[in-house]
C-alpha positions as CSV (number, residue, x, y, z in Angstrom):
1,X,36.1,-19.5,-0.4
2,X,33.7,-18.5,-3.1
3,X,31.7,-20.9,-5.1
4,X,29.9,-20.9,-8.1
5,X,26.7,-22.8,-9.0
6,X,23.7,-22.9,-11.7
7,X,20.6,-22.7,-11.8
8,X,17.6,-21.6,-14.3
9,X,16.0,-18.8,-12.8
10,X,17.4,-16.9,-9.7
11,X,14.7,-14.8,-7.8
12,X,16.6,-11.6,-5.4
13,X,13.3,-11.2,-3.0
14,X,10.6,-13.4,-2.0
15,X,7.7,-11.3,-1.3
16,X,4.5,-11.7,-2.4
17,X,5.4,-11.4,-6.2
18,X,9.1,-12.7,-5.4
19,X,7.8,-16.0,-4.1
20,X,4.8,-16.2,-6.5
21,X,7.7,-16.0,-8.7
22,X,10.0,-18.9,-7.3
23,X,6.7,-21.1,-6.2
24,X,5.2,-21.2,-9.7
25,X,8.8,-21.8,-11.9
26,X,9.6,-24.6,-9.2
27,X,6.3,-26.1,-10.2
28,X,6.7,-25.8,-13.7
29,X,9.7,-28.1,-13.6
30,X,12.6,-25.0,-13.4
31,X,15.6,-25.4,-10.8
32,X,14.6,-22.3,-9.2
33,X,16.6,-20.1,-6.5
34,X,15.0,-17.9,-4.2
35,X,17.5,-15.3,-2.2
36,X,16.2,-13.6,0.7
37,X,17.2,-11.3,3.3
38,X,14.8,-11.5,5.5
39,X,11.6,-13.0,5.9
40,X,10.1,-15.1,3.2
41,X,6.7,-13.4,2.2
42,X,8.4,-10.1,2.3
43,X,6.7,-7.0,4.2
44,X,3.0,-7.1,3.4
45,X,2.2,-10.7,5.9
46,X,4.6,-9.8,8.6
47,X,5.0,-5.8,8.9
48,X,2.1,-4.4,6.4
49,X,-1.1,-5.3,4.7
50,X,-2.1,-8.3,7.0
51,X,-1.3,-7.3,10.6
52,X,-2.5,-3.6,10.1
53,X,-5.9,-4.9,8.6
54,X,-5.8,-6.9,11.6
55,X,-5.1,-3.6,14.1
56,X,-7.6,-1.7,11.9
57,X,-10.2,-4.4,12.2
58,X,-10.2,-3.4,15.7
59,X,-10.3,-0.2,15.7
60,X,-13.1,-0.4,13.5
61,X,-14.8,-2.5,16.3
62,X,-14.6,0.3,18.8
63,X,-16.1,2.7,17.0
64,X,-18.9,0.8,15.7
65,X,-19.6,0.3,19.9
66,X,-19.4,3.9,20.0
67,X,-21.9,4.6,17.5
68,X,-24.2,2.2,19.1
69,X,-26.3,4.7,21.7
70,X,-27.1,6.3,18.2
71,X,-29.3,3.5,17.5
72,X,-29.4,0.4,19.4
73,X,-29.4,0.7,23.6
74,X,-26.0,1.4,25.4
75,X,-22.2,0.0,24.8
76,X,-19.5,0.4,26.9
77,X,-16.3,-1.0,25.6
78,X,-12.5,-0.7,27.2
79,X,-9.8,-0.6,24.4
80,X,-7.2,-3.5,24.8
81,X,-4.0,-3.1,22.8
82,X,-2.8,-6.5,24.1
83,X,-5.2,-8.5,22.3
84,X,-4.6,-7.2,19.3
85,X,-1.2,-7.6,19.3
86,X,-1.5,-11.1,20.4
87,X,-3.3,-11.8,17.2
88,X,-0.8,-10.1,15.3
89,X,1.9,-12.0,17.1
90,X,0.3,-15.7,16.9
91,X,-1.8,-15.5,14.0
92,X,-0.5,-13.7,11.5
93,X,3.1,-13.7,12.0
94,X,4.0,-17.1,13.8
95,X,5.7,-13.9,15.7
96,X,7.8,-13.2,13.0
97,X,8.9,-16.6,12.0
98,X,8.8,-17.3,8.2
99,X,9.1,-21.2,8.6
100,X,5.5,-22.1,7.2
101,X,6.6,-20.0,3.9
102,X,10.0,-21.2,3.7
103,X,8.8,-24.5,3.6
104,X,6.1,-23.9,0.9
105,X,8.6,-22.8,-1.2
106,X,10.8,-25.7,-0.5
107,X,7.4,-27.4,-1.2
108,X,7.4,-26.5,-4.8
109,X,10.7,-27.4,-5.8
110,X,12.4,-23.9,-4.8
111,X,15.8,-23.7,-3.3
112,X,15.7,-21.1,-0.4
113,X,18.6,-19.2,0.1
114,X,19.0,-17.0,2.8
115,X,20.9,-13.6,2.7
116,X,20.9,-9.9,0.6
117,X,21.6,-10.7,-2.8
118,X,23.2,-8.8,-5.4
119,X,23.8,-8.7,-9.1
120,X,27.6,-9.3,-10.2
121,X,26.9,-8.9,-13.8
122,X,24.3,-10.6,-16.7
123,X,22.1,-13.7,-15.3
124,X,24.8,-14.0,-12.4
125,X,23.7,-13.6,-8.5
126,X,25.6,-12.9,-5.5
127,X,25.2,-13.6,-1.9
128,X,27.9,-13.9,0.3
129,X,30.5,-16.2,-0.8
130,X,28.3,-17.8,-3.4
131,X,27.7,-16.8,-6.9
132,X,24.4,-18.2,-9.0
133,X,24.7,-18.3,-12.7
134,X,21.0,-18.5,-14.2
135,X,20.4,-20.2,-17.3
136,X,17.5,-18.1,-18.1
137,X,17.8,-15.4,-16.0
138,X,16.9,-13.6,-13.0
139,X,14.1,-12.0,-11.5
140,X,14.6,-8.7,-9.5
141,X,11.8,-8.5,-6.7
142,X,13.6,-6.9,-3.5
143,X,11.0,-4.5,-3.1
144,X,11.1,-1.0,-1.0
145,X,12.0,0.2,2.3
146,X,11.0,3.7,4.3
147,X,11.5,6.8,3.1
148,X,13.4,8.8,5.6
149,X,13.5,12.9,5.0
150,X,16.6,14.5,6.2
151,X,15.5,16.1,8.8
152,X,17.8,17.6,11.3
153,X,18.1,15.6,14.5
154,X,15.9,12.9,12.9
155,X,18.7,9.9,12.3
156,X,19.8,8.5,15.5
157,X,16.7,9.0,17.4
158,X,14.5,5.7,18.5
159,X,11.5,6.7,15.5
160,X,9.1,4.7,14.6
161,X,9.0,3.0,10.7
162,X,5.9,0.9,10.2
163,X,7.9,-2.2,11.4
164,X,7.5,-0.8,14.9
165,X,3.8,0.0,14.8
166,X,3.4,-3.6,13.2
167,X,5.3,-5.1,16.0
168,X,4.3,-3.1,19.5
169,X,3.0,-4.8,22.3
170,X,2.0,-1.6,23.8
171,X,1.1,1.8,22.7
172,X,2.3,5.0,23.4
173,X,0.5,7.8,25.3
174,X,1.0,10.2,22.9
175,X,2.5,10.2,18.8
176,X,4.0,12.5,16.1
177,X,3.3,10.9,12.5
178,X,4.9,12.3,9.9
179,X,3.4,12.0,6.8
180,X,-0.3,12.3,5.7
181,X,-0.4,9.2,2.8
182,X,-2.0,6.2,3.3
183,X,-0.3,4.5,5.8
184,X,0.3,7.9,8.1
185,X,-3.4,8.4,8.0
186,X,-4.5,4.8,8.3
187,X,-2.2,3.8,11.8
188,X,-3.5,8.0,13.2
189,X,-6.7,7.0,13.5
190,X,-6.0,3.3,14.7
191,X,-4.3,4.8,17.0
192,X,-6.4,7.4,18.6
193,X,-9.1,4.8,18.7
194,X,-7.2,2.5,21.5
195,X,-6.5,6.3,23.2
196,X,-3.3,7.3,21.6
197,X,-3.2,11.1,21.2
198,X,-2.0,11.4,18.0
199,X,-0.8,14.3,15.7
200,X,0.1,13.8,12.0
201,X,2.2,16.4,10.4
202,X,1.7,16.7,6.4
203,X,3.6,18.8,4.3
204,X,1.2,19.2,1.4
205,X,-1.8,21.0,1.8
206,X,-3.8,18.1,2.0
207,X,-3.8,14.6,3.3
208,X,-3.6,11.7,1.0
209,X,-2.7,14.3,-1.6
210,X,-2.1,11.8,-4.4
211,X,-5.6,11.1,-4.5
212,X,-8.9,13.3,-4.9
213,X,-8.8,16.4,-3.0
214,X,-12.4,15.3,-1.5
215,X,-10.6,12.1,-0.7
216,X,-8.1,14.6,1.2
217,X,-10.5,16.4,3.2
218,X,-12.4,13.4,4.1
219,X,-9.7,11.7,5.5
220,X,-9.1,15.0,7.9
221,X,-12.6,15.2,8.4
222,X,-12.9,11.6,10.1
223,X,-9.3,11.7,11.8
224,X,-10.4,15.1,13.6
225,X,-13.7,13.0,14.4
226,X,-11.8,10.5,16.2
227,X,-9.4,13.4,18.1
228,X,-6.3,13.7,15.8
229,X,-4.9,17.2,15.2
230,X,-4.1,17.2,11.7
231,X,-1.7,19.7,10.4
232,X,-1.4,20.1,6.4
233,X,1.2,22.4,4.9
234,X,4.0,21.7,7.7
235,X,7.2,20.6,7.3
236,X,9.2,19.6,10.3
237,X,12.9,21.6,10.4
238,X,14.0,20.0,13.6
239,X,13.9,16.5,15.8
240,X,14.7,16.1,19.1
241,X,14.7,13.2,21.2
242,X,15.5,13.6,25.3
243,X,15.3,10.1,26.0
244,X,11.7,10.0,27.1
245,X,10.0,11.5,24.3
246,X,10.4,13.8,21.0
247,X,10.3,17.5,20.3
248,X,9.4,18.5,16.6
249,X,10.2,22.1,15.5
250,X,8.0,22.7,12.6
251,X,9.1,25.4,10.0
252,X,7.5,29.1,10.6
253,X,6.8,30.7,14.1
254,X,4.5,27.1,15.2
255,X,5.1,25.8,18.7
256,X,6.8,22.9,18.6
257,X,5.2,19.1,19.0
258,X,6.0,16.9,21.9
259,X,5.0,13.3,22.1
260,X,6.3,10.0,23.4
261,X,6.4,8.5,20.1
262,X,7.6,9.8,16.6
263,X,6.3,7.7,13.4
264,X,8.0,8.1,10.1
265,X,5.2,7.5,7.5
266,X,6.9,9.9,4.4
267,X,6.8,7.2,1.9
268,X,9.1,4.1,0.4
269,X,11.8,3.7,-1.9
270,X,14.1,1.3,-3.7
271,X,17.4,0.7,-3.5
272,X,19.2,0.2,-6.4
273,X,22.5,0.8,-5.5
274,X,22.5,-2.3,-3.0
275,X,21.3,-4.5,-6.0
276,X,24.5,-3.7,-7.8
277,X,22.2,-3.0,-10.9
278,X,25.1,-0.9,-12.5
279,X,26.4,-4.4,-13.4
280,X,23.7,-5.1,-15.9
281,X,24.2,-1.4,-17.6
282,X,20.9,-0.1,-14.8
283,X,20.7,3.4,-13.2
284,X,21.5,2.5,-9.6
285,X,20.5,6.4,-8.3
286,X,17.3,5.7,-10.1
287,X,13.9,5.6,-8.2
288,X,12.4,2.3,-10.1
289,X,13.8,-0.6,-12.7
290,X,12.2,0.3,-16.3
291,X,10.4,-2.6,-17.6
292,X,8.7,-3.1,-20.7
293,X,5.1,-5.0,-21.0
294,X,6.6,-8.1,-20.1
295,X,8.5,-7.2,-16.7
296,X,11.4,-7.2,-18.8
297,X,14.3,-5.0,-17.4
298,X,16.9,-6.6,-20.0
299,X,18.2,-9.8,-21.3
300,X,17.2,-12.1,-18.9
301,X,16.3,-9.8,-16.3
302,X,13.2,-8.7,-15.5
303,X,11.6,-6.7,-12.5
304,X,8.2,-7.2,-10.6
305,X,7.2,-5.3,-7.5
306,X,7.8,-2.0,-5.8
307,X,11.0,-1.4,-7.8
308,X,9.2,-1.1,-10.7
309,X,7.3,2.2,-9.6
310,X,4.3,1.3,-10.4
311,X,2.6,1.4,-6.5
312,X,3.7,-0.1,-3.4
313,X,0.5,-2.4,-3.4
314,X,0.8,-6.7,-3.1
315,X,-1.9,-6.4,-5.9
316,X,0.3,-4.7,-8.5
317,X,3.4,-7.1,-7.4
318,X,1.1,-10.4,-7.9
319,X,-0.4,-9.1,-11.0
320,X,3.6,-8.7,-12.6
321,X,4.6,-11.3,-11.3
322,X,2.0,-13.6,-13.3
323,X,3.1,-11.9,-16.0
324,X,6.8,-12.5,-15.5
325,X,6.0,-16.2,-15.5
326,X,4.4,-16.4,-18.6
327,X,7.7,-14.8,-20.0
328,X,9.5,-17.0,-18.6
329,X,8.3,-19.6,-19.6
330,X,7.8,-18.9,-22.6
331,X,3.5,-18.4,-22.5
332,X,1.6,-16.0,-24.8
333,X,-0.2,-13.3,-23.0
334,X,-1.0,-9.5,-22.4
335,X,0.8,-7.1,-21.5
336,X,0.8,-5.5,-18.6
337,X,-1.9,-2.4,-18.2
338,X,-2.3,0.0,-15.7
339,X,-4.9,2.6,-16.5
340,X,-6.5,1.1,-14.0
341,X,-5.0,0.7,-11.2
342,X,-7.0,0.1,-8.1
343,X,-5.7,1.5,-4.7
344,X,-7.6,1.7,-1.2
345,X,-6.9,3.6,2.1
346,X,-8.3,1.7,4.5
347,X,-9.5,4.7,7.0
348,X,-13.1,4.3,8.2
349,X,-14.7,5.3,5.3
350,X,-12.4,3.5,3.4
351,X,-11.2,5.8,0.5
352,X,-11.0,3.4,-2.6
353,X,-9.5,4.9,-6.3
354,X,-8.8,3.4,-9.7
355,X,-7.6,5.1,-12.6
356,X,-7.0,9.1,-13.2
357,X,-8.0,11.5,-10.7
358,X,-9.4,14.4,-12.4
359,X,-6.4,16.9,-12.2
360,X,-4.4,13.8,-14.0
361,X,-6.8,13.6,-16.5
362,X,-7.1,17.5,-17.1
363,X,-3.1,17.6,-16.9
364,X,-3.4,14.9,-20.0
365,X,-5.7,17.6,-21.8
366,X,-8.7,15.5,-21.6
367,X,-12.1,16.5,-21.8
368,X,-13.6,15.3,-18.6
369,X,-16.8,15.4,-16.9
370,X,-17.1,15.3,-12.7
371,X,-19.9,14.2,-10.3
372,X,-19.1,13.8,-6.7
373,X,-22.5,12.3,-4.8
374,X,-22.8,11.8,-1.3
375,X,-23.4,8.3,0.2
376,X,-25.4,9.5,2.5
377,X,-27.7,10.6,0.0
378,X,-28.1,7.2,-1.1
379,X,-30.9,4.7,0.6
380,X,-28.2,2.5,1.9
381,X,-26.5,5.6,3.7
382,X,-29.0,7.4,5.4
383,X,-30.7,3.6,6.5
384,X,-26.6,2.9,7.7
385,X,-26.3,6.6,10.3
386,X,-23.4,7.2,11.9
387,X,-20.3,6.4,10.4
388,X,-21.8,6.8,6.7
389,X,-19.1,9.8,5.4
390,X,-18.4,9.5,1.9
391,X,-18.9,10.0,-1.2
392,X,-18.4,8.4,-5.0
393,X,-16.6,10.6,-7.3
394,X,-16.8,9.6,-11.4
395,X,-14.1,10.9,-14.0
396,X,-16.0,10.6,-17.6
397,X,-13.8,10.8,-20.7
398,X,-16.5,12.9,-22.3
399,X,-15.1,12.6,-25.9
400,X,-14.7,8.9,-25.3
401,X,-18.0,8.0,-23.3
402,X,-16.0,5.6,-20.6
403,X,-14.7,6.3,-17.2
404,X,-11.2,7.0,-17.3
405,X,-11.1,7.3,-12.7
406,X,-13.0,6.6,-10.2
407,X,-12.8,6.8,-6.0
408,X,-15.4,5.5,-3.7
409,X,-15.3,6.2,-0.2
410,X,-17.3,5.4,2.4
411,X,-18.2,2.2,4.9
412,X,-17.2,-0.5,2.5
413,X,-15.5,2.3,0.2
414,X,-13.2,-0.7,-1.3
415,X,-15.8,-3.3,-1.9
416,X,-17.9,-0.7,-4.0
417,X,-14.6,0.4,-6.0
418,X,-14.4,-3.4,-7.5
419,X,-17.4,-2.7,-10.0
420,X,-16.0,1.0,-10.5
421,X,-12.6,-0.9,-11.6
422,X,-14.3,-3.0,-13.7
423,X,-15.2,0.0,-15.4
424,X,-12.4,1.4,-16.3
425,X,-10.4,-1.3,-17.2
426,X,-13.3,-2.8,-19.8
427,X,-13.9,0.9,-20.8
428,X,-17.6,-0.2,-20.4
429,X,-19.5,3.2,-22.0
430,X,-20.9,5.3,-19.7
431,X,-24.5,5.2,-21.7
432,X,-24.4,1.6,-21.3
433,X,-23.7,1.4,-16.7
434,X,-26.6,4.1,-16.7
435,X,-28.5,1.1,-18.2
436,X,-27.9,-1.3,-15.9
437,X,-30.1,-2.3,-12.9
438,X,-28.0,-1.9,-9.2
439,X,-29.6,-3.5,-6.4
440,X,-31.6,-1.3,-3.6
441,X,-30.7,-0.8,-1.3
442,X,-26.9,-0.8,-1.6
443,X,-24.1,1.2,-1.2
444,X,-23.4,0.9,-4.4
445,X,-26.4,2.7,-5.8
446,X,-24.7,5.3,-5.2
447,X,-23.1,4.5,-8.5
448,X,-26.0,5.0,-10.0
449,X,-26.4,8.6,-8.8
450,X,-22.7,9.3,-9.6
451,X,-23.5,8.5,-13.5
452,X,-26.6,10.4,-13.8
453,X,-25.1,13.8,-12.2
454,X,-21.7,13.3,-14.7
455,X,-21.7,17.7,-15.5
């Protein structure tokens, strides 16, 4: 038997901006709804951003012992997967219990309500047998999911997503990752560190290909380093999978690719059509919501997250979701900006960009000026050794004076990038940061060099 009930502000999703969302309405006084499908907290705590930082934190540990002969005596070290996925498992996932969040929400004020939800027309919200009607409206934040190619022989094998790297108490012998973005590139060389052979497969002609193309070619540079055959400009055309491991046929006259593992790393998308968005006059075979300044997506609808298509980051889902709030209730305040928009790979170097690349920039017709120092070059790098790859690449406006893009790469690659976004989002003049005094010896400096090479 269906039922119907009120409330002011229904939220479909509670990750990071979803429950930010519901949390911060609840304690402005709002009878607030929360609908989730899974776990509260969404992907980035439980299957992304937290427990990879945590894997990556150890791989980072082994290398560092390795580069210890280098200059300071003799390390031995023997990788243990198991520890590191007890920490995931204990600390940073309650293993994969959302309890503590679902209780901070209740908390607040929020009502929790478990289950997918879906739009059934304006300011109304289905899930199950109930039906919410909002008062002021609702809040879409159900994020993305993997992006699966259609490859031939792919659906129905036992792949990896993300989810199953996040979660495995043991690693394979041996892995296929298809995909060459951030989080292909990232879990390779985590990967290879604890012993993994690992092969990613990347169908551009350059990893991370959204991003510089020095960015690209460091990243392959430092995953070879740590024994990972990279392979840009394939495209698988065939999976197999024999029960005990996977066969990839790549497209041309390559031998194929065996491994025990296959991960699928080829990006994310939204699903509209599961939202019911038609019912509120949306494009359900569209790739985002549309939202204006304010996360508005129509009357009394509005959109923050990944379905907006504005980066699959937490940091772009909090910072719209704070902005959705104000709406909501009614606040003044900014609209949302995005020219610079900070992102970070976290490889070892991290790769850290804000802003335009230079191609974007070019492809706007700007006028742009380009200087791609070393970090090695700096004090800070050479005094640093082994593991100091990297470099700090400027994009200069040259009609405008400012920086219009930045990416900094190298040991602490997305540290150094927050002055670099400062940058660009104050569009502090370039004249004026060559005046400034940057503290030696830092990586950072670097900077420094970077602005007086701008050609």
């Amino acid at each position: 038997m269906s039922t119907n009930e009120q409330a002011d502000v229904v939220v479909v999703g509670l990750g990071p901006g979803g429950e930010h969302v519901a949390g911060t309405l609840a304690e402005a006084g709002l009878d607030v709804v929360g609908v989730e499908a899974e776990l509260v907290g969404g992907e980035c705590p439980y299957w992304g951003c937290v427990p990879s930082k945590m894997m990556i934190r150890a791989g980072n540990l082994l290398a560092e012992a390795g580069r210890v002969p280098a200059l300071a005596g003799e390390a031995v070290v023997t990788p243990d997967w198991g520890k590191v996925a007890g920490r995931i498992r204990d600390e940073a996932t309650d293993d994969w219990n959302d309890q503590v969040a679902a209780d901070r929400l209740a908390a607040k004020g929020g009502r929790l309500v478990r289950g997918r939800g879906r739009l059934s027309g304006p300011r109304r919200v289905t899930v199950g047998d109930r039906t919410f009607e909002a008062r002021r409206g609702v809040v879409l934040a159900t994020g993305t999911g993997p992006r699966i190619p259609p490859v031939p022989g792919l659906e129905g094998t036992p792949y990896w997503t993300n989810r199953d790297a996040m979660a495995a108490k043991e690693l394979p012998a041996s892995m296929l990752v298809l995909g060459g973005g951030a989080i292909g590139v990232e879990l390779a060389q985590l990967f290879a560190r604890f012993r993994c052979e690992v092969t990613v497969i990347e169908g551009q002609d350059r990893l991370l290909s959204q991003e510089e193309p020095e960015a690209g070619d460091l990243a392959a540079e430092v995953l070879r380093a740590d024994g990972v055959t990279v392979l840009t400009g394939a495209r698988a055309r065939q999976v197999r999978h024999d029960g005990t491991g996977f066969t990839v046929r790549l497209e041309g006259d390559a031998e194929p690719l065996q491994a025990e593992r296959l991960l699928v790393a080829t990006g994310r998308r939204a699903d509209l059509a599961a939202l019911a968005v038609d019912t509120v006059g949306l494009d359900p075979a569209a790739g985002a919501v549309p939202t204006d300044g304010q996360m508005r997506a129509g009357d009394g609808l509005w959109a923050v997250g990944d379905i907006t298509g504005r980066g699959a980051f937490t940091h772009v889902s909090m910072y719209q979701a704070q902005i959705a709030v104000r709406d909501i209730l009614g606040q003044p305040g900014p609209d949302a900006d995005y020219r610079a928009l900070p992102r970070v790979t976290f490889t070892d170097p991290e790769i850290g960009a804000v802003g335009l690349t230079e191609r974007q920039a070019r492809e706007r017709g700007l006028r742009v000026r380009t200087s791609v120092p070393a970090v090695a070059s700096s004090t800070r790098g050479w005094i640093h050794g082994p593991g100091n790859e990297g470099f700090v690449k400027l994009v200069e406006d040259a009609e405008r004076g400012v920086l219009i893009g930045a990416t900094s790469a190298g040991p602490t690659g997305g540290e150094v990038l927050y002055g670099l976004n400062v940058a660009v989002h104050a569009e502090v003049p370039v004249d004026r940061l060559r005046h400034m005094i940057y503290t030696y010896p830092t990586f950072h400096r670097t900077v420094e060099a970077a602005l007086g090479a701008l050609r």
